[in-house]
C-alpha positions in Angstrom: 3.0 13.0 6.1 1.9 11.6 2.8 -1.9 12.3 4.1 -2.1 15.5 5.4 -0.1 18.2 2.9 -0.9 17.2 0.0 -4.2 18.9 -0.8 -3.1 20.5 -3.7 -1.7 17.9 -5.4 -4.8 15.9 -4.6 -6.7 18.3 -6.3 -4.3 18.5 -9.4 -4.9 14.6 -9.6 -8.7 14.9 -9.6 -9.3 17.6 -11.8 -6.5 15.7 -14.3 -8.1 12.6 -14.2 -11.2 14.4 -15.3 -10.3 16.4 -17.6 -8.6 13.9 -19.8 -11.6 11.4 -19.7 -14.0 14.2 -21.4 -10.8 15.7 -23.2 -10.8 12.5 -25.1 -14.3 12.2 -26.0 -14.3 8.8 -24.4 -17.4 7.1 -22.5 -15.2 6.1 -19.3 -17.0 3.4 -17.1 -17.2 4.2 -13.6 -15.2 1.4 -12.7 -12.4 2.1 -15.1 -12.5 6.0 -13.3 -12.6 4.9 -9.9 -9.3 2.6 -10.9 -7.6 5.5 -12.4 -8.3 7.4 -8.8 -6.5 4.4 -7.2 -3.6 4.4 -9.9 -3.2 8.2 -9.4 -3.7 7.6 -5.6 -1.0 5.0 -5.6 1.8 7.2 -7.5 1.0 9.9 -5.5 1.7 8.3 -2.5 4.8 6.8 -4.0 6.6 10.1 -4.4 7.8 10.3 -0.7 10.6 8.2 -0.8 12.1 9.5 2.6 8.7 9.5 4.0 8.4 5.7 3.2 12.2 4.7 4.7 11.2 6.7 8.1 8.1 4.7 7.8 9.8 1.5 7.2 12.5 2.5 10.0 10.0 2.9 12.1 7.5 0.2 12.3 10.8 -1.5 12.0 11.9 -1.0 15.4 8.0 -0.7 16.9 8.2 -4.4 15.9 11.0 -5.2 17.5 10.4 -3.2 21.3 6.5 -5.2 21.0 7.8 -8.7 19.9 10.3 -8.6 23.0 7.4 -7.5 24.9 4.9 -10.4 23.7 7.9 -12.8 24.3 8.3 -11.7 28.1 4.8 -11.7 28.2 4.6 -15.1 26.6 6.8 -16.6 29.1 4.8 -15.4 31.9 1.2 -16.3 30.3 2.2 -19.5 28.1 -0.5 -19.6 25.9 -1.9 -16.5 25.6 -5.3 -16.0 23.8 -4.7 -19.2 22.6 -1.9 -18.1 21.5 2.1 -19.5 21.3 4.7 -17.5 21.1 5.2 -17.8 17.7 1.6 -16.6 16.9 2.2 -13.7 19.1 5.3 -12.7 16.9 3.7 -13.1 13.9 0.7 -10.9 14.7 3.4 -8.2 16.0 4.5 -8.7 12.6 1.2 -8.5 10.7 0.2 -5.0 12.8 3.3 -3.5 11.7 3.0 -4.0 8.2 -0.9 -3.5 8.1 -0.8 -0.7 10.4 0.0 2.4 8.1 -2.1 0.5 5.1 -5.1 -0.2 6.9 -4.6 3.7 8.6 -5.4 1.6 11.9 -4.7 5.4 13.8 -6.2 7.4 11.0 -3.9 9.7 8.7 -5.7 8.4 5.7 -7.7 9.9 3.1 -10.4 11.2 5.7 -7.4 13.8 6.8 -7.5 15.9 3.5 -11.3 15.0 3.4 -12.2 16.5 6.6 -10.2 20.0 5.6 -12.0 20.2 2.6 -15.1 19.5 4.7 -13.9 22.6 7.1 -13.1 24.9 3.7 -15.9 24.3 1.8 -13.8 23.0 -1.0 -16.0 19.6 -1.0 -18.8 21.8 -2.7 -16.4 21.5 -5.8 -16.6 17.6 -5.2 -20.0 17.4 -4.9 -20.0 19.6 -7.9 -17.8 17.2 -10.0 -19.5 14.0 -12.0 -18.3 11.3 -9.6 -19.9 9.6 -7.0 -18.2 11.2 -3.5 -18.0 7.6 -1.7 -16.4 5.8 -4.4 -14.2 8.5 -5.2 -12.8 8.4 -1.9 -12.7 4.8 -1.6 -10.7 4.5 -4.9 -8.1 6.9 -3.4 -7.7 5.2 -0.4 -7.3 2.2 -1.8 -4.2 2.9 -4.1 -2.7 4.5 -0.8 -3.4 1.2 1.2 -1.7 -0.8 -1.7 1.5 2.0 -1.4 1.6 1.3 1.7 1.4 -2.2 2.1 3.8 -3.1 -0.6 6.3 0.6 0.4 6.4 0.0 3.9 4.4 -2.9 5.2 6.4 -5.8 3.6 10.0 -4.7 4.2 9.0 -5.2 8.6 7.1 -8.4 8.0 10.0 -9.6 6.0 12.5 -8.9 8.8 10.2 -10.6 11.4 10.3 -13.4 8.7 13.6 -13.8 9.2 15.3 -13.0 12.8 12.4 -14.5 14.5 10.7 -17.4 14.8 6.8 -17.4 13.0 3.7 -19.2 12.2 3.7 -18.7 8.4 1.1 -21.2 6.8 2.7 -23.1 4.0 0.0 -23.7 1.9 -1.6 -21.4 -1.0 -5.2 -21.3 0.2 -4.6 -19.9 3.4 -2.6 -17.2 1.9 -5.1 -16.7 -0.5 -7.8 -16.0 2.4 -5.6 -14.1 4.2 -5.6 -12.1 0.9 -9.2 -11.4 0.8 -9.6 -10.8 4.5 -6.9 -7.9 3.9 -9.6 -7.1 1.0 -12.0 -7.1 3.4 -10.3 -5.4 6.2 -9.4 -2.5 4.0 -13.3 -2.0 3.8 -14.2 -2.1 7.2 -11.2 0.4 7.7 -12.7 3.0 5.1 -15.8 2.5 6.4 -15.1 3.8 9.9 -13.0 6.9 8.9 -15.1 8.2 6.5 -18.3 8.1 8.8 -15.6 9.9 11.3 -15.2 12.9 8.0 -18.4 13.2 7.2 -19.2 13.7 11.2 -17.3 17.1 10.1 -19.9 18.7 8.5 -21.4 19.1 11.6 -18.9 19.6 14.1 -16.9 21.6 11.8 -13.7 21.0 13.2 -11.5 17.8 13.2 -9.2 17.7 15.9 -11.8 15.4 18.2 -12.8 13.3 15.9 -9.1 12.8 14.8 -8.1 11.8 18.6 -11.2 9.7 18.8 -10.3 7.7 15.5 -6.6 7.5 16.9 -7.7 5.8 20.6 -10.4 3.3 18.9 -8.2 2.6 15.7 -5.4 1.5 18.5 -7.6 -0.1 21.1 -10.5 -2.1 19.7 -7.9 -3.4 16.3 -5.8 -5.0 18.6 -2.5 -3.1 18.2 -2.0 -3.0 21.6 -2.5 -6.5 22.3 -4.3 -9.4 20.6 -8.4 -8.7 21.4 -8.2 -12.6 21.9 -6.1 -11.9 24.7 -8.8 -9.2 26.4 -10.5 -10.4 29.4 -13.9 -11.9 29.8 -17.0 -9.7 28.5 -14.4 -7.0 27.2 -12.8 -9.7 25.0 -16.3 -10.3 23.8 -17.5 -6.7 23.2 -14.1 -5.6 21.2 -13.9 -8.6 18.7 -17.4 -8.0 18.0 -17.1 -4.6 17.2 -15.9 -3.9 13.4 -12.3 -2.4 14.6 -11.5 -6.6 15.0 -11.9 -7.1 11.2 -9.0 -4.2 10.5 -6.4 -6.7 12.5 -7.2 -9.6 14.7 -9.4 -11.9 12.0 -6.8 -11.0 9.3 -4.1 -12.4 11.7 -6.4 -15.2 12.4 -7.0 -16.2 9.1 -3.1 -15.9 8.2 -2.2 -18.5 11.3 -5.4 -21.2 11.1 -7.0 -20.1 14.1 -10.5 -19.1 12.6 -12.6 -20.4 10.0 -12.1 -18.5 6.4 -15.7 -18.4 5.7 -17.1 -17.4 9.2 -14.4 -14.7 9.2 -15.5 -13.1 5.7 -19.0 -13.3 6.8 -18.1 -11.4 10.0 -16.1 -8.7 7.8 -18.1 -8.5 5.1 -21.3 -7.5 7.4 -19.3 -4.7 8.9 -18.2 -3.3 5.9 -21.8 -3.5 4.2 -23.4 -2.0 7.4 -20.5 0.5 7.4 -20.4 1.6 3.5 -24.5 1.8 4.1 -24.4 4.0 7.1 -21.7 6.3 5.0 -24.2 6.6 2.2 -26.8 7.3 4.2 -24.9 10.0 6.3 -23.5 11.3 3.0 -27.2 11.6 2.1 -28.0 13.9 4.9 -24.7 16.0 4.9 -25.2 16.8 1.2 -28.6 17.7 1.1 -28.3 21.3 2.0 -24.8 22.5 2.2 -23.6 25.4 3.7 -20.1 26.5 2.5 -18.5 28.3 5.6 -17.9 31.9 4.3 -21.1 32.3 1.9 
């Protein structure tokens, strides 16, 4: 997979990028770095052609096994969630083509992050002239863009078009859907790299891999809408910042919760999640042991 191999050429990227901004003489703005990191993150990812048709085959036919689930479901529990049944299509829909961008089960950038982590090659990030957090955020979010427009759109197409769906017709609620996905893509790299930085304590990934895997599924609502949980549990999940990744995306996309309230509620995770990361990064950095020396 795109996320978990590639190490070395990762590393050729990073060192690359770097070398030509001070090979060139050039003042680079951190912003204008950070973008090349995306750019490069981006191509990188779109190298795996046959990756990216499996992944395309697959959510493919994900979609279709779930949206004849929802629609037997539907028929027994009209109304679902608050849902119809063309809502519950469209949000199978919207998880497929989200699901690898977003990294909903993990497989993102904190994969090659935690192994460097285990290794001790982070030192040499630390080492490097770039702030660690935004490096990584960069990367991640040129492979979410891959992703969304390699394999996302081709499954939400096909929905589009063999089944029936609650598509908004007007620009500005595609245009909040848009930042909501913004957003969402925050709140999703917000939780996975608190989960790799938790590595340089526990010094192995495998748990914290499995955990990410269960939660990402569970509490985004790939399962099953979080509207749709019952009583206090439907409560607790949509509160937590998993429903941001998903469920208020969805909602935004089909009219069934306010733009505004649902940027406030995403934007407030992803602040309180970027912080935490800092902060964490703060206390993992300042004394670090590379494992062998």
């Amino acid at each position: 997979m795109p996320g978990t191999g590639c190490g070395a050429e990762a590393r050729l990227l990073r060192f690359g990028v770097w070398r030509r901004v001070r090979g060139r003489g050039v003042v680079v703005g951190a912003g204008r770095l950070y973008a090349a990191v995306a750019v490069g993150s981006f191509r990188r990812y779109a190298t795996y052609r046959v990756a990216t048709a499996a992944g395309v085959f697959t959510n493919t036919v994900f979609g279709l096994i779930l949206v004849y689930t929802y629609l037997a479901l539907w028929d027994e529990r009209p109304d679902l969630g608050g849902y119809d049944q063309a809502q519950a299509v469209t949000y199978v829909w919207l998880g497929q083509a989200l699901f690898a961008a977003l990294a909903i089960q993990g497989g993102g950038f904190e994969t090659e992050l935690m192994e460097r982590i285990r290794t001790g090659e982070i030192a040499i990030d630390l080492y490097r002239p770039a702030d660690l957090q935004l490096w990584w955020l960069g990367s991640d979010l040129g492979r979410m863009l891959f992703q969304l427009v390699g394999r996302g759109v081709i499954p939400f197409v096909f929905g589009a078009l063999f089944f029936p769906m609650a598509l908004p017709g007007d620009f500005g609620t595609w245009a909040a859907f848009l930042v909501a996905l913004l957003l969402a893509a925050l709140v999703s790299f917000g939780i996975r790299y608190l989960a790799a930085l938790s590595v340089f304590w526990l010094m192995d990934a495998r748990g914290v891999t499995q955990a990410l895997m269960v939660t990402g599924i569970f509490c985004s609502g790939m399962t099953l809408p979080l509207n749709a949980f019952p009583d206090a549990l439907g409560d607790v999940v949509q509160a937590l910042p998993w429903a941001g990744q998903l469920q208020v995306p969805a909602d935004v996309l089909m009219g069934e919760a306010d733009p505004f309230g649902a940027f406030v509620f995403q934007a407030a995770w992803a602040v309180a999640l970027l912080a935490a990361g800092r902060l964490l990064q703060s206390a993992a950095t300042r004394r670090v042991v590379v494992q062998g020396g």
